[in-house]
C-alpha positions as CSV (number, residue, x, y, z in Angstrom):
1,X,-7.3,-58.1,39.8
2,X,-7.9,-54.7,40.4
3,X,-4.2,-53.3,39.9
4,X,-4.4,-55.5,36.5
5,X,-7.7,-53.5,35.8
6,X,-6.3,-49.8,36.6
7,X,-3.0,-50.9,34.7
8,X,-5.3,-51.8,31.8
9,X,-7.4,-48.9,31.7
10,X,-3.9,-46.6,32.3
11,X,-2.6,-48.0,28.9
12,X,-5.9,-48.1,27.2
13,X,-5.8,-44.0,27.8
14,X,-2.3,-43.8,26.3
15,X,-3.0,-45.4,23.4
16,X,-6.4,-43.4,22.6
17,X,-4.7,-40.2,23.6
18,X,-1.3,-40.8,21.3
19,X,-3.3,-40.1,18.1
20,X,-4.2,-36.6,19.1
21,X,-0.7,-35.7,19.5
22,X,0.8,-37.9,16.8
23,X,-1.6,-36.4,13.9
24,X,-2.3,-32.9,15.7
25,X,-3.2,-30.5,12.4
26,X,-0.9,-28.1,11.6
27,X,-0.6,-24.4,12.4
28,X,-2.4,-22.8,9.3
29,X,-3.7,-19.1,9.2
30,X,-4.3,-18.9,5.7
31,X,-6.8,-21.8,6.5
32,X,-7.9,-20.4,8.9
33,X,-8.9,-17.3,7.3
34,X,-10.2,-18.5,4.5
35,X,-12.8,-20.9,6.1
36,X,-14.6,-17.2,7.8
37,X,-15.4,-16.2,4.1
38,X,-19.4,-16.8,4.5
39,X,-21.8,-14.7,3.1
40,X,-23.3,-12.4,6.0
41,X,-20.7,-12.8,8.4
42,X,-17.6,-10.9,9.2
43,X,-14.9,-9.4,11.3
44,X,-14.9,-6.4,13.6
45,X,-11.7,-4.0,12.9
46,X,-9.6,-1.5,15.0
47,X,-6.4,0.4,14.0
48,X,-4.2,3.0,15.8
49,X,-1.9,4.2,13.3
50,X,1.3,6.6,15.5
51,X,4.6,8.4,13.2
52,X,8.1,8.9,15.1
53,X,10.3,11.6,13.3
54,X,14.1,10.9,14.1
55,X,12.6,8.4,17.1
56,X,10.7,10.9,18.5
57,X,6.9,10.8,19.0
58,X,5.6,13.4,16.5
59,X,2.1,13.2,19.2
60,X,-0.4,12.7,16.4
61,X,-2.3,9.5,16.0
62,X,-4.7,8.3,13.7
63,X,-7.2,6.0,14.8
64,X,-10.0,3.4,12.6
65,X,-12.7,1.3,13.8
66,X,-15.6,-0.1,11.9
67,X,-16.5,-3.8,10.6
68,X,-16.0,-5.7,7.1
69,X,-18.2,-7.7,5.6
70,X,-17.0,-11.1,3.7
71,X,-18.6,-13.1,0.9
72,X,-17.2,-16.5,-0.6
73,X,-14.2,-14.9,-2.1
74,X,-12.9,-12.4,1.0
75,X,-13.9,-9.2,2.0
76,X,-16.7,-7.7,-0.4
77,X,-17.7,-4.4,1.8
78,X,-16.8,-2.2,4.5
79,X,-18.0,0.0,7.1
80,X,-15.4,2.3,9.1
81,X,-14.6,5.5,10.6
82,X,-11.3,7.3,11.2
83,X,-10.6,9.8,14.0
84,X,-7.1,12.0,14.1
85,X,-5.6,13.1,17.1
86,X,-3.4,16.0,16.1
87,X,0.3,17.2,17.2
88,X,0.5,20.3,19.6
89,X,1.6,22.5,16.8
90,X,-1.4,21.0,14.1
91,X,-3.5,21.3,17.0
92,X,-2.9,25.3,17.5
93,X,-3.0,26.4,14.2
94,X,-6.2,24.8,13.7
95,X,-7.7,26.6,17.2
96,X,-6.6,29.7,16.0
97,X,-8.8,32.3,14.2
98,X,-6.4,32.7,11.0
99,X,-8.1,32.4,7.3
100,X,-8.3,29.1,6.4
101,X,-8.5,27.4,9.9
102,X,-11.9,26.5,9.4
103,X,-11.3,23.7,6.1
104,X,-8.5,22.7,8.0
105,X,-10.5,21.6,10.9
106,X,-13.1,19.8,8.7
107,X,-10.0,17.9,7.3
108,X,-9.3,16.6,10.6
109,X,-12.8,15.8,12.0
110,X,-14.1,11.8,11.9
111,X,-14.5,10.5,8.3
112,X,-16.9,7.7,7.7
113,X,-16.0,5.2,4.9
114,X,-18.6,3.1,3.5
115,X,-17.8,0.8,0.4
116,X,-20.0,-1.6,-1.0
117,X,-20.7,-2.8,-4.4
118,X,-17.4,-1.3,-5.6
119,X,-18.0,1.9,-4.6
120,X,-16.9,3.9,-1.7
121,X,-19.3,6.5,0.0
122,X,-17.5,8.8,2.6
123,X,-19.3,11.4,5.2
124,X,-17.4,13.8,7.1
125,X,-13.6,15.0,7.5
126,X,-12.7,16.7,4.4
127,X,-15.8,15.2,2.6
128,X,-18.0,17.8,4.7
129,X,-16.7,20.6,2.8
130,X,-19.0,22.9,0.2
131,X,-21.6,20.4,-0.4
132,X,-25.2,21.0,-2.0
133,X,-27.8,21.0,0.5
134,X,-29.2,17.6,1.2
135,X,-26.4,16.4,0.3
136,X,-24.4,14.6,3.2
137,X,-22.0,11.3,1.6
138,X,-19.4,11.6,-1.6
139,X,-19.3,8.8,-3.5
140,X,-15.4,8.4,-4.4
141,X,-13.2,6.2,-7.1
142,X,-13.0,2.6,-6.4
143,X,-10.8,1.1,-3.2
144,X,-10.0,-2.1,-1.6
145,X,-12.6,-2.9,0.6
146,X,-10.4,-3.9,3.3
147,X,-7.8,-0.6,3.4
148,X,-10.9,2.3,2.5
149,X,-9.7,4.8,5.3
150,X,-6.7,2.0,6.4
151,X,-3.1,2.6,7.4
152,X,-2.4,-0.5,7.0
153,X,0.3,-1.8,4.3
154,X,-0.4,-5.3,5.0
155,X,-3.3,-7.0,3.6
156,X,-4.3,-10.4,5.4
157,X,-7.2,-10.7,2.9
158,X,-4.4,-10.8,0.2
159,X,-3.6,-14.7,-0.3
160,X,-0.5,-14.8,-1.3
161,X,0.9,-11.9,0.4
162,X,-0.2,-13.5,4.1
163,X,1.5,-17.1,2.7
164,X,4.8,-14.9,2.0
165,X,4.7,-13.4,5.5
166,X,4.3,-16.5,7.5
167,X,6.9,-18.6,5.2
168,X,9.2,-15.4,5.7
169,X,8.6,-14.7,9.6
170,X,12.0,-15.0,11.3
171,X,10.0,-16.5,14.6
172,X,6.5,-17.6,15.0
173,X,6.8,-18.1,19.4
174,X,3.6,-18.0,20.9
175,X,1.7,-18.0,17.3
176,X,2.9,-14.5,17.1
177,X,5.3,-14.5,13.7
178,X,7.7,-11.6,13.3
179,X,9.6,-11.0,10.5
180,X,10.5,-8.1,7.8
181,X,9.8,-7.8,4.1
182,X,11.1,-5.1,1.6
183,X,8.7,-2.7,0.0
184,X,9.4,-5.0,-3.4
185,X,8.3,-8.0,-2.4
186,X,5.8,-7.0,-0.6
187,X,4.0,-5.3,-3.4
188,X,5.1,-8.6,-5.6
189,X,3.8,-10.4,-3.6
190,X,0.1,-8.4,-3.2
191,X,-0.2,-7.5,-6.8
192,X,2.4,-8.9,-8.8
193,X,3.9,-6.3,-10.0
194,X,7.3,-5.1,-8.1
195,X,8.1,-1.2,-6.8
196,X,11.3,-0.7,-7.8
197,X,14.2,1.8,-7.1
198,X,14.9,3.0,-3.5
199,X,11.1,2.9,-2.3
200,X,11.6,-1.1,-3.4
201,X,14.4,-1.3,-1.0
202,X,12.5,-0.3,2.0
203,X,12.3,-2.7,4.9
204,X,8.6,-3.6,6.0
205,X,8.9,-4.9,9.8
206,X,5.8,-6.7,10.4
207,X,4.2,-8.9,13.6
208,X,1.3,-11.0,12.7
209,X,-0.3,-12.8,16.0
210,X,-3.1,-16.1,15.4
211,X,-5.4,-16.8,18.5
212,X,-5.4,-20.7,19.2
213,X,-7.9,-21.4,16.5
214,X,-5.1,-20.1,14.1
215,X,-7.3,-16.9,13.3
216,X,-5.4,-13.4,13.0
217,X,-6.4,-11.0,16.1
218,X,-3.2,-8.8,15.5
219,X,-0.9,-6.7,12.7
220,X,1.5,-4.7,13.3
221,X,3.9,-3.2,10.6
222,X,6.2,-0.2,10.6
223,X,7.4,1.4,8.0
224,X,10.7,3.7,8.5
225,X,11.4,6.3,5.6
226,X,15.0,7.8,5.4
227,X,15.4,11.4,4.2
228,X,18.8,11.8,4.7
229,X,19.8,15.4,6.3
230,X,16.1,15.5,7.2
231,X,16.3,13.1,9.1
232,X,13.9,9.3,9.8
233,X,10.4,9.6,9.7
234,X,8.4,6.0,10.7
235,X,5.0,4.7,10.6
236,X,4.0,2.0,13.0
237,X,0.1,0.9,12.4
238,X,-1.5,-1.6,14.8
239,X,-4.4,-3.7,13.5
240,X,-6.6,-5.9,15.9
241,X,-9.0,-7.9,14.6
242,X,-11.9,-9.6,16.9
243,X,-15.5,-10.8,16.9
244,X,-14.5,-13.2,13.8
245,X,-17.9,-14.9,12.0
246,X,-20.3,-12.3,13.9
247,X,-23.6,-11.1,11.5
248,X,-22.7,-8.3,8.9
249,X,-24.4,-6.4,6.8
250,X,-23.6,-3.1,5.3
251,X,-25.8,-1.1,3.0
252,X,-24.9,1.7,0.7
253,X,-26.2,5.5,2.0
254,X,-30.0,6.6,0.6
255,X,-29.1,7.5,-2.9
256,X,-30.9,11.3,-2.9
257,X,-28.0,11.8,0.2
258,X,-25.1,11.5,-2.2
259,X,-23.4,12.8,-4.4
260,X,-20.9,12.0,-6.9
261,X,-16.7,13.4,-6.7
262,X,-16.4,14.5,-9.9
263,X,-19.5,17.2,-9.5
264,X,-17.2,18.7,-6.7
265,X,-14.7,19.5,-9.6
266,X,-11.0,19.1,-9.4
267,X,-10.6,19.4,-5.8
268,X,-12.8,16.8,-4.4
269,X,-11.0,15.0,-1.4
270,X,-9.6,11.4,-2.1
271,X,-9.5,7.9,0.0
272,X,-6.4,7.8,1.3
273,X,-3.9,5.2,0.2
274,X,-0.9,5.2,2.1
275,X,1.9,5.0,-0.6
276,X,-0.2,2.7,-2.9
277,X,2.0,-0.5,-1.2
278,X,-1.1,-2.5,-1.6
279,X,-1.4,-1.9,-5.3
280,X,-4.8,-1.2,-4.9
281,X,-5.5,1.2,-7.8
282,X,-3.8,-1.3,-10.6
């Protein structure tokens, strides 16, 4: 009686365990991703962004850390700050005493990026420069939430352009999916509208790595320009994402603390936008 009780239980146990593993749900980031889109919550960010001229280190790295915010729709504001490590020749002419030196340095020195509402607000870095007194944020033209300040060419946020990157990954091992996509169909794929000509043709390698609830904690892309006689020059930016669904809030800075680009005049500082890929500015 008692081996025909254990056998009993044994196959009871493989028929209630089949199920899990017969209908286990499929791997799906985009899912994933878009389930964390709740007001007041959000996702803490980090970037190290490194360039290689002809394979060679070039020493200087950019780095970005900060938080965004989502709503029901994606990403809606931003919080982040950039450091730059400079190269040993950058690095000298800005420590020496030569005209000029001193705007340089600003350039380099930590930028803060806050964008909410639409609007970007940046503090620091070359935003620092010849400002009224009490005066201490620029606000700046419109940009993306998620790449204000960013190195980054791919944008997870960006529907359609993370379904492209998964479907196109060459391997997806370990929930980590590698693959490559030109500059064209990337920008397609973002924006719908195509780059063309020999910046189309550009190869995007790219590594996107999903956690075991399927939710991104890594992107890496490189970029690798071609000048000919003047040799490669290569972008590698590393994104890591972490904290997803924690409590965010970001606020724009005290209004009588900022002040407006265009009252700099023509040679107020811009957010960067590496290459416009993401066809942000469209």
């Amino acid at each position: 009686m008692r081996r025909w009780i254990a056998a009993t239980l044994t196959a009871s146990a493989v028929v209630v365990a089949t199920p899990a593993f017969a209908y286990a749900a499929p791997a799906d980031p985009v899912g994933a991703l878009q389930k964390q889109f709740v007001e007041g919550r959000g996702v803490k960010v980090s970037e190290t962004t490194r360039m290689t001229s002809d394979g060679q280190d070039t020493g200087a790295v950019s780095r970005m850390t900060g938080v965004l915010q989502f709503g029901k729709s994606g990403v809606v504001a931003s919080d982040i700050t950039r450091r730059v490590k400079l190269d040993g020749a950058t690095k000298k002419i800005v420590a020496s005493d030569e005209e000029g030196t001193e705007s340089l340095a600003a350039l380099f020195s930590p930028t803060r990026y806050i964008t909410v509402k639409g609007k970007t607000y940046a503090k620091g870095g070359a935003f620092s420069q010849d400002l009224p007194e009490g005066k201490k944020w620029v606000s700046v033209e419109y940009a993306p939430e998620a790449g204000a300040g960013s190195s980054q060419v791919i944008d997870i946020f960006n529907k359609p352009l993370l379904k492209t990157l998964l479907k196109g990954a060459k391997s997806s091992k370990g929930g980590v999916y590698k693959g490559a996509i030109s500059v064209k169909d990337l920008t397609k794929a973002t924006s719908g509208t195509a780059v063309k000509g020999k910046l189309g043709k550009i190869k995007v390698e790219y590594q996107i790595t999903v956690n075991g609830k399927q939710l991104i904690t890594r992107v890496v892309s490189k970029l690798t320009l071609n000048f000919g006689l003047l040799g490669t020059m290569a972008t590698t930016t590393d994104t890591r994402y972490s904290g997803w669904g924690a409590k965010v809030s970001v606020v724009a800075p005290p209004a009588d603390q900022v002040i407006d680009a265009k009252e700099l005049g023509e040679n107020a500082p811009e957010v960067p936008d590496l290459l416009n890929l993401n066809g942000s500015r469209d």
